[in-house]
C-alpha positions as CSV (number, residue, x, y, z in Angstrom):
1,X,-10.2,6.1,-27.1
2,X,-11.0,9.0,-24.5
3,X,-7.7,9.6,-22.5
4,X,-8.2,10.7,-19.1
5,X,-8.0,14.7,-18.6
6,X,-7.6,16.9,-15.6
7,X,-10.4,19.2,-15.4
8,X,-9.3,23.1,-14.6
9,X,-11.6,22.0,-11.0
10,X,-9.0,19.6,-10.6
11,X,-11.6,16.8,-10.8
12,X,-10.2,13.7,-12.9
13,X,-12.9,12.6,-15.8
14,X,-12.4,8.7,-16.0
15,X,-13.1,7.0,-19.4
16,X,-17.1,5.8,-20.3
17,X,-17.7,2.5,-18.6
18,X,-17.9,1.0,-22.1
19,X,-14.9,1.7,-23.8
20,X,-12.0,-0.6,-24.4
21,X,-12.2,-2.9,-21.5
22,X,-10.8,-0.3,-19.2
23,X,-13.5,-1.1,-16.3
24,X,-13.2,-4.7,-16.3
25,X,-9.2,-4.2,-16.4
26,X,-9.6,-1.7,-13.2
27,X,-11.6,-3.8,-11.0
28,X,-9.1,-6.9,-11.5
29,X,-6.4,-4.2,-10.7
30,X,-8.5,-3.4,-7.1
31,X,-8.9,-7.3,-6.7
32,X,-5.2,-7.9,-6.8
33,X,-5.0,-4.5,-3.8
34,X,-8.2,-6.1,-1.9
35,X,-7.7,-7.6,1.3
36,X,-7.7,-6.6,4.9
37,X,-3.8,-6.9,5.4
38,X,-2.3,-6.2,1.6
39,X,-2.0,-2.4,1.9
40,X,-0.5,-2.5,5.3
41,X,2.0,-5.1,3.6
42,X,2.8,-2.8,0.7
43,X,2.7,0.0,2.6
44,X,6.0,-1.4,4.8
45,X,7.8,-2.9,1.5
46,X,7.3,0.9,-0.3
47,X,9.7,1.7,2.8
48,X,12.2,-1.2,2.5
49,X,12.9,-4.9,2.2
50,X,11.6,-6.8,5.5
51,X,12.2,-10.2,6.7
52,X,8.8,-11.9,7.7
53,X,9.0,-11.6,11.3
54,X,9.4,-8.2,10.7
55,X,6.5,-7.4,8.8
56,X,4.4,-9.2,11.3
57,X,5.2,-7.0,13.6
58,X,5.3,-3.7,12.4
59,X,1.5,-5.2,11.1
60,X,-0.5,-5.2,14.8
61,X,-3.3,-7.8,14.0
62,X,-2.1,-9.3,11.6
63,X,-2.2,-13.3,12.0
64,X,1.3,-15.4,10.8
65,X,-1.1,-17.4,8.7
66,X,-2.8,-14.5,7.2
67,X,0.6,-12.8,6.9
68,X,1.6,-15.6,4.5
69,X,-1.5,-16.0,2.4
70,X,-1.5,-12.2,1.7
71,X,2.0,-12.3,1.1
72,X,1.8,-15.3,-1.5
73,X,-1.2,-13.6,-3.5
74,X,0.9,-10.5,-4.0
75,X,3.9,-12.8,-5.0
76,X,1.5,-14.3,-7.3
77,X,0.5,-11.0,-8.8
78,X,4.0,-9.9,-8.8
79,X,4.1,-6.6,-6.7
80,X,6.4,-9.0,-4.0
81,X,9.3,-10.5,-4.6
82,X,10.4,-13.5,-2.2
83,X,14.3,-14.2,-1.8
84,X,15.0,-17.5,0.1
85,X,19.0,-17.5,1.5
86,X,20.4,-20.4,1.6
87,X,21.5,-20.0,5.5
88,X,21.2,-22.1,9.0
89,X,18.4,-20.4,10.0
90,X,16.7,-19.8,6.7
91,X,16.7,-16.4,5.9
92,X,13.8,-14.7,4.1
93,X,13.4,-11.4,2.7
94,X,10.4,-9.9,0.9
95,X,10.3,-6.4,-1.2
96,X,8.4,-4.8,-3.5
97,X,8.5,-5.4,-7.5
98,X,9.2,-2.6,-10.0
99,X,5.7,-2.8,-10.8
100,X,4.7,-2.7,-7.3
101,X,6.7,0.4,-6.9
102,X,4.5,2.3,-9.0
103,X,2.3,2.5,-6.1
104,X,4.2,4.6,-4.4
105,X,3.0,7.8,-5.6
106,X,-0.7,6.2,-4.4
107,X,0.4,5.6,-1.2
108,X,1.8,8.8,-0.7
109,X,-1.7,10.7,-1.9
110,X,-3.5,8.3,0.1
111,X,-1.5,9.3,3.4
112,X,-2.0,13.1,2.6
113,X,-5.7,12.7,2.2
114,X,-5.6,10.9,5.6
115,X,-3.5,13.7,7.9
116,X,-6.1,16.3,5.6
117,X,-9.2,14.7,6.4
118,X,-8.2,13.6,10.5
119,X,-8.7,9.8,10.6
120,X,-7.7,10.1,14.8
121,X,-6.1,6.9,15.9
122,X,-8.3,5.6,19.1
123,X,-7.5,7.2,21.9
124,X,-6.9,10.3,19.8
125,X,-8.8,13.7,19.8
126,X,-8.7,17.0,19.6
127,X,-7.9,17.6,23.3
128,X,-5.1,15.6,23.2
129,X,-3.5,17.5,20.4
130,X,-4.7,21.3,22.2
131,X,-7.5,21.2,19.8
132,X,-5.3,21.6,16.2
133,X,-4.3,19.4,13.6
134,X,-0.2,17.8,13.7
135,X,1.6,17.4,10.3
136,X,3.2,13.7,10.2
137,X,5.2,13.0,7.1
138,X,5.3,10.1,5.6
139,X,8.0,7.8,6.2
140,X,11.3,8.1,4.1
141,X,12.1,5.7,1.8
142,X,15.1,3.7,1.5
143,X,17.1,3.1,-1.9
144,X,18.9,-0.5,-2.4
C-alpha cells in the first residue's frame, strides 16, 4: 500500500484512486461532514460542551428543526455525544466524541487558510480595516 508522503514542495501526494478502498472510505468520511449546518455545529463543540439553545444561537440561521436533524446524524455517526439530565426543566448537553476531536487540528488549518486567503464577512472590506489584513485567533479551547 502507498502511504501518503509530504513532498519537499509541501504538496501532500494522496494514494491512487484504486488502491485499497481508500476513496470509497474518504467520500463516506465527507458524507458524514456534509451538510449546510454540521461544521458550524462542530466547530462550537471543538470549543466546549453546549446546551441546545445555545448552539442555536451562537449558529445565526440555523433553524431549531434543522439544529436537531444535524445534530442526530452526527450522534448517529458518533462525533456528538447527547447527555439527557434527569432535571425539571430537562437539561441537555451536547459535546464532541473522542473521535470527533480529531478534527480539531482540521478545524484549526481550515480557519488559518481562511484569515490567509480574506473571506470578508459582509459589510467587510478593505476600507474598513485601513486597507490591511487583522490577525483573529482562533478561539481557545476549553478542557473538561
Amino acid at each position: 500500500m502507498k502511504k501518503k508522503t509530504i513532498e519537499k514542495s509541501g504538496e501532500i501526494s494522496a494514494p491512487e484512486p484504486c488502491e485499497g478502498g481508500l476513496v470509497p472510505q474518504f467520500h463516506r468520511a465527507l458524507g458524514v461532514l456534509a451538510g449546510k449546518w454540521k461544521g458550524d455545529i462542530l466547530w462550537q463543540l471543538v470549543q466546549r460542551k453546549h446546551r441546545f439553545g445555545e448552539l442555536r444561537q451562537s449558529i445565526p440561521g440555523v433553524t431549531q428543526h434543522m439544529l436537531t436533524t444535524q445534530l442526530r446524524d452526527l450522534e448517529a455517526n458518533g462525533l456528538v455525544k447527547r447527555t439527557v439530565y434527569p432535571e425539571v426543566p430537562p437539561r441537555v448537553e451536547y459535546e464532541i466524541t473522542p473521535s470527533a476531536r480529531a478534527l480539531k487540528p482540521v478545524f484549526d488549518e481550515l480557519f488559518k487558510w481562511s484569515q490567509e486567503h480574506g473571506f470578508p464577512t459582509k459589510g467587510e472590506d478593505k476600507a474598513e480595516t485601513g486597507g490591511e489584513k487583522q490577525q483573529v485567533k482562533p478561539p481557545r479551547q476549553s478542557h473538561p
